[in-house]
C-alpha positions as CSV (number, residue, x, y, z in Angstrom):
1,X,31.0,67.9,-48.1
2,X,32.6,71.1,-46.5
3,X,31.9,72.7,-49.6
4,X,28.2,72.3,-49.3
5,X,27.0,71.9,-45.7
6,X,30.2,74.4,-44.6
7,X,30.8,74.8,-41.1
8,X,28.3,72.1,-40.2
9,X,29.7,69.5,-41.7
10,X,31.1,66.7,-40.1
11,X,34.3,66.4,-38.9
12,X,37.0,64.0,-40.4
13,X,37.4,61.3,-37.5
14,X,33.6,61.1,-37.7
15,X,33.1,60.4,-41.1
16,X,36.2,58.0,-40.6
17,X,34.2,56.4,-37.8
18,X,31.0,55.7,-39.5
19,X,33.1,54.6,-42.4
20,X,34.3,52.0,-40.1
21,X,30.8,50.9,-38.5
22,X,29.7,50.5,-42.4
23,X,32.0,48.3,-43.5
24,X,31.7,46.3,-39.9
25,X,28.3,45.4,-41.3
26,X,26.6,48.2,-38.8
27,X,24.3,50.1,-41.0
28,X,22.8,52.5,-38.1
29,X,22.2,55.7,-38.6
30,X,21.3,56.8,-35.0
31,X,23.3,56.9,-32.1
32,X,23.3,54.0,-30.1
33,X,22.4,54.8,-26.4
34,X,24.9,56.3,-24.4
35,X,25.8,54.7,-21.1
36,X,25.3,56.7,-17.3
37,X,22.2,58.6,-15.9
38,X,19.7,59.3,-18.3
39,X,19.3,63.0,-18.4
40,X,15.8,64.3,-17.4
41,X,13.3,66.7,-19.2
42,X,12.3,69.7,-17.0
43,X,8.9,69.5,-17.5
44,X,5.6,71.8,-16.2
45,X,5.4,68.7,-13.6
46,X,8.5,68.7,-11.8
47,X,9.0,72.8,-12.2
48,X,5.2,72.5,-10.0
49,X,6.4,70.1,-7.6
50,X,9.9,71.7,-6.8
51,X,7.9,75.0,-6.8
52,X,5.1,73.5,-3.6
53,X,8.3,72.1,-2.4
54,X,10.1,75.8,-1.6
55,X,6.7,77.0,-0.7
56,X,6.4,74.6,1.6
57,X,9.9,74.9,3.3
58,X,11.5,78.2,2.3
59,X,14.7,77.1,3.6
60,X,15.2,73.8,1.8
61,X,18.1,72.8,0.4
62,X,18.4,72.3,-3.6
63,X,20.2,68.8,-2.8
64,X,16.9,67.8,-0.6
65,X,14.5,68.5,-3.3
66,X,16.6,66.4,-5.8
67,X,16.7,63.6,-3.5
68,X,12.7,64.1,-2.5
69,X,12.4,64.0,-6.7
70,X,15.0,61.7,-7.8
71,X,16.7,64.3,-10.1
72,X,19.7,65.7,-10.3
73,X,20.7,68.4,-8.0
74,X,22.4,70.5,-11.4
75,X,18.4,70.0,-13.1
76,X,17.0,71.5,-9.3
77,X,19.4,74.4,-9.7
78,X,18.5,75.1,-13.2
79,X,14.8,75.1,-12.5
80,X,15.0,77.0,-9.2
81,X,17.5,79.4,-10.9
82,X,15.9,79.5,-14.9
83,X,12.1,78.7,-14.5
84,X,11.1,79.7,-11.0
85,X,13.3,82.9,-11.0
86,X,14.7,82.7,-7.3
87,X,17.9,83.4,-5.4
88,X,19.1,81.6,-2.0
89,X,19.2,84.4,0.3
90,X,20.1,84.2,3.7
91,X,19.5,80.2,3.5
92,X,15.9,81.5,2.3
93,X,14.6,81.1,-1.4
94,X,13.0,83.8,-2.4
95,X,12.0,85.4,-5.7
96,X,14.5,87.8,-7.8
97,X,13.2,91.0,-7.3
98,X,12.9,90.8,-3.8
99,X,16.8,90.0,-3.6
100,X,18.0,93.3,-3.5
101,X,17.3,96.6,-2.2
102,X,13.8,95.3,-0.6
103,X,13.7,96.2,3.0
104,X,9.6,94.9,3.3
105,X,9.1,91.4,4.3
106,X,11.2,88.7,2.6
107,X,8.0,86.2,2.2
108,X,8.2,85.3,-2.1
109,X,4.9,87.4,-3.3
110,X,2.9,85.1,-5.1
């Protein structure tokens, strides 16, 4: 197996494991669900609503918009961070390139 799938071939406890499961009568090849918090797509949708959210309230709190949205505060960060392209500044979102060296107004241009 090493020989032809190489570095992507599975490791030994796993083939060892599924050997296991196959001769326990489990004959599954997917993975069976895995327990805690389901983990969220960021999707067009939520990116939106967090987005009217900071316009809203410019000094929101990325633990506030996960509890307004019921997702995680990590996801918030990545979107706000990844997708949106903004900075906390000053307790203020605001967009990237109006984090440094910009003495105009800090309103996000939109």
């Amino acid at each position: 197996m090493t020989e032809t799938l190489g570095e992507h071939a599975p490791s030994y406890a796993t083939i060892k494991n599924r050997v296991a499961q196959f001769k326990c009568g489990d004959f599954s090849t997917s993975d069976a669900p895995h327990p805690g918090r389901p983990k969220t797509v960021t999707t067009p949708e939520i990116i939106d609503q967090i987005h009217e959210l900071i316009l809203a309230d410019y000094w929101i709190s990325a633990k506030s918009i996960a509890e307004q949205l019921g997702i995680s505060h990590e996801q918030v960060g990545s979107i706000i961070h990844e997708d949106l392209d903004m900075r906390k500044l000053s307790t203020k979102w605001v967009p990237k390139c109006l984090e440094h060296g910009s003495k105009t107004s800090m309103e996000p241009v939109i």
